[in-house]
C-alpha positions as CSV (number, residue, x, y, z in Angstrom):
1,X,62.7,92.1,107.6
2,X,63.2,91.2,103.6
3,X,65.0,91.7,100.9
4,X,65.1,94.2,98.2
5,X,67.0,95.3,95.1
6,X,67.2,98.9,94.4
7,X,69.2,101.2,92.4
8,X,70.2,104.8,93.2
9,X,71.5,107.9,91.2
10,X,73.7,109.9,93.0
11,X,72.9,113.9,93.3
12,X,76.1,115.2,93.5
13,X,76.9,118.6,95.1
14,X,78.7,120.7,92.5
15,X,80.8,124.0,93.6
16,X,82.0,125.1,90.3
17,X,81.3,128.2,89.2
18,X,81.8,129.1,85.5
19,X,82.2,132.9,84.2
20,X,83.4,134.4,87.5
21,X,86.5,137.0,86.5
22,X,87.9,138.0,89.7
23,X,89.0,134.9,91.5
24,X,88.6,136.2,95.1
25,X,85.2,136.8,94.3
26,X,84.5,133.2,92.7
27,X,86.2,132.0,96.4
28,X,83.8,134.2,98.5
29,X,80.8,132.7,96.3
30,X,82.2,129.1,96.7
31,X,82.4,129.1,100.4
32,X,78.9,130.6,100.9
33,X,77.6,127.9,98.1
34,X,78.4,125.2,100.2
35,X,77.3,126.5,103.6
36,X,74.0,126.5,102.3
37,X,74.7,123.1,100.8
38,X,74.9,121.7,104.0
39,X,72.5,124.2,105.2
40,X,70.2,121.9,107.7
41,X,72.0,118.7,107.1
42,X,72.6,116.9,111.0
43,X,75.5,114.4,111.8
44,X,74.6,110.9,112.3
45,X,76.8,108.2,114.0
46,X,76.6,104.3,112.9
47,X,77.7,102.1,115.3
48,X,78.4,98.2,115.2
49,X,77.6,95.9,117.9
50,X,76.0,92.7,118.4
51,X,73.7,90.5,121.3
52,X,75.2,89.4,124.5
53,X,78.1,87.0,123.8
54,X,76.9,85.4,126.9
55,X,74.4,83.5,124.1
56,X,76.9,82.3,121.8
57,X,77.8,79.1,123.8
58,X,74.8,78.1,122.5
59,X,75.3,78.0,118.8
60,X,78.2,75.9,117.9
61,X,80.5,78.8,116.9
62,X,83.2,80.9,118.1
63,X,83.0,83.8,115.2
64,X,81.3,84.8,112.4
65,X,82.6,87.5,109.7
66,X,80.5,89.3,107.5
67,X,81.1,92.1,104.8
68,X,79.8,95.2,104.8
69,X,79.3,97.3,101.5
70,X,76.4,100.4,102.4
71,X,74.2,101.7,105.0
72,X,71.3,103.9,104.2
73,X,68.3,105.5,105.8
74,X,65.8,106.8,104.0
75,X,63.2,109.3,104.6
76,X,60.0,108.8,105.8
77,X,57.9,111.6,103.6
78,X,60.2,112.3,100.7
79,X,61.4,108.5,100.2
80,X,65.2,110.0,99.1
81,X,67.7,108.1,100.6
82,X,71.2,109.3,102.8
83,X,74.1,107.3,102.7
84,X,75.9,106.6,106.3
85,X,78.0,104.1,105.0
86,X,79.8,103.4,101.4
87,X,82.7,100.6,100.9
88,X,82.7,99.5,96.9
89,X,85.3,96.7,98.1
90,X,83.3,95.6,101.5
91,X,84.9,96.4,105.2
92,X,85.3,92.6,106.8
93,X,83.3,92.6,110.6
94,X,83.5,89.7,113.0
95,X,80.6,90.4,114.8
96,X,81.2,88.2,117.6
97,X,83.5,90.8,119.5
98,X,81.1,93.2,120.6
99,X,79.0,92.9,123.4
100,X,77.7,95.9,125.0
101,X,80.3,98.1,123.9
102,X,79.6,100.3,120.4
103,X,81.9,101.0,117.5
104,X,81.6,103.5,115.4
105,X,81.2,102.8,111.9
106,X,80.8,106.2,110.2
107,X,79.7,109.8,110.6
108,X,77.7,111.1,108.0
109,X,75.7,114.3,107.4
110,X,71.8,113.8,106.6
111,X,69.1,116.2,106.1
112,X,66.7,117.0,109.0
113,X,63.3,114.8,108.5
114,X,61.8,111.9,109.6
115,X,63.8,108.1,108.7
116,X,61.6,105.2,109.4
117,X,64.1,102.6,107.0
118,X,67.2,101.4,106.9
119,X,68.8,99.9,104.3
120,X,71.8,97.4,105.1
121,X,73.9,96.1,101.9
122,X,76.0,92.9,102.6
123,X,78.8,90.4,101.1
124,X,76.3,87.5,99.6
125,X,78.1,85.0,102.0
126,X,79.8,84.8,105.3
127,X,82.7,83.1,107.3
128,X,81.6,80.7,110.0
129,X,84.1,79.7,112.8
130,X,83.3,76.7,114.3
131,X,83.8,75.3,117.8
132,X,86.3,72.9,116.5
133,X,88.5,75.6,114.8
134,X,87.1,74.4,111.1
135,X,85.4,77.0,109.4
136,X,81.9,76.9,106.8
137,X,81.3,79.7,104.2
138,X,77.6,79.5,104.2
139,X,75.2,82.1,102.1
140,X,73.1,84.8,102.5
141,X,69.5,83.6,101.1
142,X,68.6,80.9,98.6
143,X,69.3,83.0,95.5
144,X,72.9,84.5,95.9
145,X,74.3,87.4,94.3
146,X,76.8,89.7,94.5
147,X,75.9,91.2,97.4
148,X,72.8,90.6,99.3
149,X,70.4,93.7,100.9
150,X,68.6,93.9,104.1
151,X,65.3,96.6,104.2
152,X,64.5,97.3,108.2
153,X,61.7,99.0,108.9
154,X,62.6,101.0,112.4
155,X,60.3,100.3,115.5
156,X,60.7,103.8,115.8
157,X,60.8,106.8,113.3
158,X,64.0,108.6,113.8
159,X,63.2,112.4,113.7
160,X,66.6,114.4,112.8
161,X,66.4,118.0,113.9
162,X,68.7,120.7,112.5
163,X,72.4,120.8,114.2
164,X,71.7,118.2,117.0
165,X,73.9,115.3,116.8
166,X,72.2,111.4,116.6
167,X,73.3,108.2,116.3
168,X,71.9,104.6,116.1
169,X,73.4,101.5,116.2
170,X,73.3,97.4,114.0
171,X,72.9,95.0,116.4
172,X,73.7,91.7,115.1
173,X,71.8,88.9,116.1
174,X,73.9,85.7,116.9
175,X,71.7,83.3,116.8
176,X,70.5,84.1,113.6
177,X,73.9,83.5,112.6
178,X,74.1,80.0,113.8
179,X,75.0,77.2,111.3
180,X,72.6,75.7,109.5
181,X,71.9,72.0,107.6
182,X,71.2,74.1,104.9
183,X,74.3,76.4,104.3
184,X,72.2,79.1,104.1
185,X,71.8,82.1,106.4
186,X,68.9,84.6,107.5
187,X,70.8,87.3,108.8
188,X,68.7,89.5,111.8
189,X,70.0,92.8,112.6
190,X,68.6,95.1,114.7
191,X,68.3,98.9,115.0
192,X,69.3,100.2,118.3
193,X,68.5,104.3,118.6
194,X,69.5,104.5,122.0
195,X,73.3,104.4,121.9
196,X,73.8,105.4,125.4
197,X,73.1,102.1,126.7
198,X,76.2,101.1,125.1
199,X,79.2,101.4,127.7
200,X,82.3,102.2,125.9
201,X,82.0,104.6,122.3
202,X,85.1,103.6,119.8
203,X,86.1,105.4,117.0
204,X,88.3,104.7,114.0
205,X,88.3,107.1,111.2
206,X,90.9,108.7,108.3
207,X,90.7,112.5,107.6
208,X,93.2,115.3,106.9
209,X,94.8,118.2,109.4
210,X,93.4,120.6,109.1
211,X,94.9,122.8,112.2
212,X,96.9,122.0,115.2
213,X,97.1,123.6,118.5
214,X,100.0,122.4,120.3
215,X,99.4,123.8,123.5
216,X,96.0,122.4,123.9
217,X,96.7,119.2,122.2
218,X,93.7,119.2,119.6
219,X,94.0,118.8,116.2
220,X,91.1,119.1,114.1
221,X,91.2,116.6,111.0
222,X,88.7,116.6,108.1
223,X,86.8,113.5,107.2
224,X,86.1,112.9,103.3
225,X,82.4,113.5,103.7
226,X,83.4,117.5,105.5
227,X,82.9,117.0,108.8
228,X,85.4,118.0,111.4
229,X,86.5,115.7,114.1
230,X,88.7,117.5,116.7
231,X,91.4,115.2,118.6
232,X,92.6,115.4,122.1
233,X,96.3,114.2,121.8
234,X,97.4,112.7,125.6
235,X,100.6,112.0,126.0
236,X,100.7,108.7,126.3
237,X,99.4,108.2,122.8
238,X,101.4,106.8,120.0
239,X,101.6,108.4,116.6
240,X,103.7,107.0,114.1
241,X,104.2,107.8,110.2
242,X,103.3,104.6,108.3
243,X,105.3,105.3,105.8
244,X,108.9,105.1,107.4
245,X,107.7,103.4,110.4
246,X,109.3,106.4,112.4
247,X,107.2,107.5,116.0
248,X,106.4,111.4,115.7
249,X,105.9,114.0,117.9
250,X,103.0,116.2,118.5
251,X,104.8,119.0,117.1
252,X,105.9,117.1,113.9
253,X,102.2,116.8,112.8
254,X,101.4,119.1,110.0
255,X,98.3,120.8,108.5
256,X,97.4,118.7,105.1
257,X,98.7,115.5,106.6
258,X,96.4,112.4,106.1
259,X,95.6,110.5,108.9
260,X,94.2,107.4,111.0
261,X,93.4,107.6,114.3
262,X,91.6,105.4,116.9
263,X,90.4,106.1,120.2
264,X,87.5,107.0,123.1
265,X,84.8,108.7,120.7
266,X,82.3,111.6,121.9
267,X,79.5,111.9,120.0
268,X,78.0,114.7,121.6
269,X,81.0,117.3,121.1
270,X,82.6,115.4,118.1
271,X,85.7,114.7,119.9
272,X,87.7,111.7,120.3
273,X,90.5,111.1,123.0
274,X,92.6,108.7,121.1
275,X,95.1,105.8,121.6
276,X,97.0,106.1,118.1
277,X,97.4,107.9,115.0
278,X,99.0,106.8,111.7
279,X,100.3,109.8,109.8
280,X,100.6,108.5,105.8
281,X,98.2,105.5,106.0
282,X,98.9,103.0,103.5
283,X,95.7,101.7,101.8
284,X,94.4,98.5,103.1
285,X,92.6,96.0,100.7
286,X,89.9,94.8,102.5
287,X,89.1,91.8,100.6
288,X,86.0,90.2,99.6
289,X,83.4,87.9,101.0
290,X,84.1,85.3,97.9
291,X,87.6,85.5,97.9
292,X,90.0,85.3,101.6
293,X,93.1,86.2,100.1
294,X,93.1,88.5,97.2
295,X,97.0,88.2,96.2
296,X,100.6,88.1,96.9
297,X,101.6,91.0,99.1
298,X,98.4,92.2,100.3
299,X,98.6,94.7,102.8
300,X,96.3,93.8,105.6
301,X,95.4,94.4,109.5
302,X,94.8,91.2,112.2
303,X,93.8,92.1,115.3
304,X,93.5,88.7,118.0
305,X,95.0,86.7,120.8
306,X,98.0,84.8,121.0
307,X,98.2,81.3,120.6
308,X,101.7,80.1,120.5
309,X,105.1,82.1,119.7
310,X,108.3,80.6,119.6
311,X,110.4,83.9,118.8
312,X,110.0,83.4,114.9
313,X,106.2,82.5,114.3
314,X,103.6,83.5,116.0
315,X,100.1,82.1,115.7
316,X,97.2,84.6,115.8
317,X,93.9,83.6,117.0
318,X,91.9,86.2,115.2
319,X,88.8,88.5,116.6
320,X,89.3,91.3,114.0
321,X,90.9,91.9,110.6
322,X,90.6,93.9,107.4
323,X,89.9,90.8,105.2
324,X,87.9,87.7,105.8
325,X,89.9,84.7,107.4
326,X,90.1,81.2,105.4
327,X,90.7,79.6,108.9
328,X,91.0,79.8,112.7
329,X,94.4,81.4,113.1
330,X,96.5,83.1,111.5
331,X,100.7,82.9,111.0
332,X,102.5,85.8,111.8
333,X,106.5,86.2,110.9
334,X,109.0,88.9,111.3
335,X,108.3,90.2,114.6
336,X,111.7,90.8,115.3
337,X,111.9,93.5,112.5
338,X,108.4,95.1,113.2
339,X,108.0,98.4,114.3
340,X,106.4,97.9,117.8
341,X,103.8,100.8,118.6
342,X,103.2,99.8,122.5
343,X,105.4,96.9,123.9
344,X,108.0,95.0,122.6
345,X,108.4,90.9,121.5
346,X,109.2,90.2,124.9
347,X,105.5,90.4,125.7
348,X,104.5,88.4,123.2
349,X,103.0,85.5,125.6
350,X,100.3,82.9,124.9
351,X,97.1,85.1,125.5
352,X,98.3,88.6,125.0
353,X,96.1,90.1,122.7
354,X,97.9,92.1,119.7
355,X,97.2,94.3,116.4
356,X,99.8,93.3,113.3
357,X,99.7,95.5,110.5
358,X,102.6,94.1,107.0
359,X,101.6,92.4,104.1
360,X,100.1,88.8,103.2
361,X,101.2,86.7,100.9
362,X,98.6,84.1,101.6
363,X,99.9,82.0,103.4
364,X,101.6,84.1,106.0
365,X,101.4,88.1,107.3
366,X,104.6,89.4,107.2
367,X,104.3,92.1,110.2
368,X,105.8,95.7,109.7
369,X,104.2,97.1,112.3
370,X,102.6,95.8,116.1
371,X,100.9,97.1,118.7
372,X,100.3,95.1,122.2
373,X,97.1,95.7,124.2
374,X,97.4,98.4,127.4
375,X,101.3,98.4,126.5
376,X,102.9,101.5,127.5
377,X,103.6,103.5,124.4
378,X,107.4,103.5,125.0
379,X,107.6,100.3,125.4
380,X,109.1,97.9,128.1
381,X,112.6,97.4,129.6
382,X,114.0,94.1,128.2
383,X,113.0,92.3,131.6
384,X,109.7,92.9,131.5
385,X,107.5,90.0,130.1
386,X,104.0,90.8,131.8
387,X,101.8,93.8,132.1
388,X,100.8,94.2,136.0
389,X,97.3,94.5,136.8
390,X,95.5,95.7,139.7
391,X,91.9,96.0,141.1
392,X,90.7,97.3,143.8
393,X,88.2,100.6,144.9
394,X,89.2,103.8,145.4
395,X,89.9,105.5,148.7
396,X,91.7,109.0,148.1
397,X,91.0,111.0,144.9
398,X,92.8,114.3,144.1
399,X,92.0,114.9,140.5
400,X,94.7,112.2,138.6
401,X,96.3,111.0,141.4
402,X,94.6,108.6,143.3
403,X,94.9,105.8,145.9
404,X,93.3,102.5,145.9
405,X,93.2,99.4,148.0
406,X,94.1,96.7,146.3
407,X,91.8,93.4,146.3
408,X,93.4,91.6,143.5
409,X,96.5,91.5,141.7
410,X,98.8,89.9,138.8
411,X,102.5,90.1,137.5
412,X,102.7,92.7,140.7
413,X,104.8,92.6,143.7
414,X,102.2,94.6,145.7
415,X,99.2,91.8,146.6
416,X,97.3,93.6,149.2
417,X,97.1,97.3,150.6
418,X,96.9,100.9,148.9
419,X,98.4,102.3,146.3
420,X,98.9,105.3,144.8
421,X,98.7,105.8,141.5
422,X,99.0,108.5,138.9
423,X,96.3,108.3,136.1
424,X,97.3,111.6,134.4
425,X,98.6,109.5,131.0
426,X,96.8,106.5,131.6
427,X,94.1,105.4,129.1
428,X,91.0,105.5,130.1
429,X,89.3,102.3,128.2
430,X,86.0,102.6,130.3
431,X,84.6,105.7,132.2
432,X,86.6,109.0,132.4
433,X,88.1,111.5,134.9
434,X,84.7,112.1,136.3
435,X,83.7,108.9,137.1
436,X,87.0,108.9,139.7
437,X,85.3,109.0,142.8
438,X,86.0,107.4,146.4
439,X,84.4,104.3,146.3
440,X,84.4,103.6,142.6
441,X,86.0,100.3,141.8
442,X,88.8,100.0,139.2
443,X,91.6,98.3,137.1
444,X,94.4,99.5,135.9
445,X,97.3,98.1,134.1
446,X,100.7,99.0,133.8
447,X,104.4,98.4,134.2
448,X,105.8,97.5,137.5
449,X,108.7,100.6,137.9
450,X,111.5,99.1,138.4
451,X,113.3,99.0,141.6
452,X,109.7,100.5,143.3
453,X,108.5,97.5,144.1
454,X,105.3,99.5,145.2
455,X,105.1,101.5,142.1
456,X,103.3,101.2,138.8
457,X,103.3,103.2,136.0
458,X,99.8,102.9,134.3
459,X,98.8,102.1,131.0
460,X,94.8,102.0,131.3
461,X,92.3,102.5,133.8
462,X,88.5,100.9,133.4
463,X,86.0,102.2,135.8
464,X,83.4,99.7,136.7
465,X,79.8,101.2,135.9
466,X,81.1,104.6,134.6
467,X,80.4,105.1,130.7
468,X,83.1,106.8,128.8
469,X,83.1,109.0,125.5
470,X,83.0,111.8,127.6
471,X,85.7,114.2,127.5
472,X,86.5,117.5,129.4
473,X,85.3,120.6,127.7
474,X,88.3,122.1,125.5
475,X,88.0,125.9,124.3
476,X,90.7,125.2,121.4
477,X,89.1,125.2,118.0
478,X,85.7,126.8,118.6
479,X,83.7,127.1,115.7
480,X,85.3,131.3,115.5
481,X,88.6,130.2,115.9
482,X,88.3,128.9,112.0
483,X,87.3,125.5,112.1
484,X,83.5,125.7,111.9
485,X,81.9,122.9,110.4
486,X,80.0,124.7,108.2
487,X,82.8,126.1,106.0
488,X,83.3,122.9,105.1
489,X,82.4,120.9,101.6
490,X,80.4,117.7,101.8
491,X,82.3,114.9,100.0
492,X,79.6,114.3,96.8
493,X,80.2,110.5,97.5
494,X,77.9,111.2,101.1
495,X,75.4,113.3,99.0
496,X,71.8,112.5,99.6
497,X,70.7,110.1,97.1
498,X,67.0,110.3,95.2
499,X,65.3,108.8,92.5
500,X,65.7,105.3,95.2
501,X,63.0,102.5,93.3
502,X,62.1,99.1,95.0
């Protein structure tokens, strides 16, 4: 591994076409101008994830942030490079929350070849957590600059054939990350190319409707770069318009509408099964890697556990967030006004673990909008303080509905025994509907139904051993029912980029 500056012109892909006097005919050329623009270009997945957090109680630290600017790989006989990843302003990672499970970072289209480097652009610096809660802000290499560039040569050349879907993965080493006398770093990432040791496949990504089927629950939406994601809608997800903080219906979604959405990605078909989507997303400043807090107001995203709440303030330990932390926690306010996705305040309990999105005016994050892990969508009656959890293995299995004996249990009146449950709008966090199989051992947490002492209304469901991302096939929005991929026009941003010089 070592560093390298480099500079890149980007080869934008133009559709205009001058002179042409009949307009449908100017269409007709457009469209067929950028198929063959993208004409043997494959989709490539970047993930995230990092080395077994079993090693970090070894290196004096409970987190470590980093910022992300650009990925690139670049091509093995023609030396041009692709972009897979682009963020001017830097996407803030704490890449101590990963362990065996891989996020997806982007999905980009490159052009069939063979890739044996990859290029890795960080923040110059990054934000160390220590055991004791204080925090260092040590750099990347001895000369800092703006941003500082990692060149990886891959173990293995990564060979992209036409239409087939690949992905590889950054693995960040967390020792390599360790504190030093020095205050200065020598990050180690890794290339993974076999994803599919990774157990669980997340997916966050912003696009535009582009159709709806409402019987089938897909939507298709378009990324920026072209590429069509379609998105299984189950019932138990929660989608929400940002903008007036109102929840929405399926049939309230509308083609052109610009959207977030998060979920259980499948690489293979494209698809993800997802959790929540956020019609009107308002624009997150991600901060910097110089500068925590980059005014009054901000709108930002913290993601963590809960350390203390006393119905007004709540303290946020943090393991994700859209900007770079200047401590340990974080203080939250105006809960009691927020917009709760899944659960209510009542939940909030030291250790819950919860997403705030509102505005930061340095000092505190004024929360507009919350969402409580494995909460029912609805939310909870006003009684209800605790999730219930059970565990057990499986011993009757009729496609969603299920029975399992229970061998452990919390916040649930049932201890011991079976129980039947129905998994039909559960979430599947780990594993899928084929991995239910007599025998397989599972969680799953809910709400307790009230008045059914033996009841539980589920949430999530995680399959020990089963890998998930894989999703029922769906004939809604084959590539002849007028979503194929290839009508689409690459964004000129993703664009391969030549003319690359060490």
């Amino acid at each position: 591994m070592n560093t390298t500056a480099k500079t890149a012109l980007v080869a934008a892909v133009s559709l205009a076409l001058a002179g042409c006097p009949n307009p449908f005919d100017q269409t007709e050329q457009s469209v067929d101008k950028a198929k063959k623009a993208i004409a043997g270009l494959n989709k490539l997945h970047t993930y995230l994830t990092n080395s077994p957090l079993a090693q970090l109680a070894n290196y004096n630290y409970s987190e470590a942030w980093v910022t992300l600017h650009k990925v690139e790989v670049r091509n093995s006989t023609t030396n041009a490079s692709s972009v897979l990843f682009k963020d001017d302003v830097g996407k803030s990672i704490n890449i101590t929350r990963r362990s065996g499970v891989a996020e997806l970072l982007s999905l980009a289209p490159v052009p069939s070849g063979s890739y044996d480097t990859l290029i890795i652009t960080l923040g110059n610096s990054a934000k160390i957590v220590l055991n004791d809660g204080s925090t260092l802000s040590p750099t990347f290499g001895s000369n800092p600059t703006s941003t500082y560039d990692i060149t990886i040569t891959l173990d293995q050349i990564l060979n992209l054939a036409q239409d087939v879907s690949s992905g590889l993965a950054l693995e960040f080493d967390l020792a390599s990350f360790a504190p030093q006398g020095n205050q200065i770093l020598d990050p180690l990432i890794r290339v993974v190319t076999n994803t599919t040791t990774f157990q669980r496949l997340y997916g966050e990504l912003n696009g535009t409707i582009t159709a709806i089927d409402l019987v089938g629950r897909v939507v298709a939406v378009k990324l920026s770069n072209g590429t069509v994601v379609k998105l299984q809608i189950p019932s138990f997800a929660t989608l929400l318009d940002e903008a007036t903080k109102a929840q929405l219906a399926l049939a309230e979604l509308k083609v052109g509408d610009v959207v977030q959405f998060f979920g259980n990605y499948n690489a293979n078909q494209l698809r993800m099964e997802i959790l929540s989507l956020l019609v009107n997303p308002q624009t997150v400043n991600q901060g910097t890697e110089t500068q925590a807090c980059v005014g009054a107001n901000t709108r930002v995203r913290a993601e963590g556990y809960v350390v203390s709440y006393d119905g007004n303030t709540l303290v946020l330990d943090m393991e994700e967030a859209s900007f770079l932390p200047n401590g340990d926690t974080l203080n939250v306010i105006g809960l009691a006004g927020a917009t709760f996705l899944r659960g209510n305040a009542n939940m909030l309990t030291v250790g819950q673990e919860v997403e705030v999105r509102g505005s930061w005016n340095c000092s505190n994050l004024n929360a507009e909008i919350a969402e409580i892990d494995d909460a029912p969508a609805l939310g909870l009656s006003d009684n209800a303080t605790e999730l219930a959890e059970v565990k057990g293995n499986l011993t009757v299995v009729n496609g969603y509905q299920v029975t399992l004996n229970i061998t452990s249990s919390e916040h649930f009146n049932l201890l011991s025994g079976p129980l039947a449950v129905d998994l039909t709008n559960a979430w599947f966090k780990q594993g899928n509907n084929t991995c239910l199989i007599v025998g397989a051992n599972v969680e799953v947490k809910g709400v307790e139904i009230v008045g059914t002492p033996t009841g539980l209304q589920p949430s999530s469901v995680e399959i020990e051993g089963c890998a998930s991302g894989t999703l029922p096939d769906d004939p809604a929005f084959d590539d002849d029912n007028g979503t194929d991929e290839t009508d689409e026009t690459p964004d000129s941003e993703n664009a391969v980029e030549a003319g690359e010089t060490n």
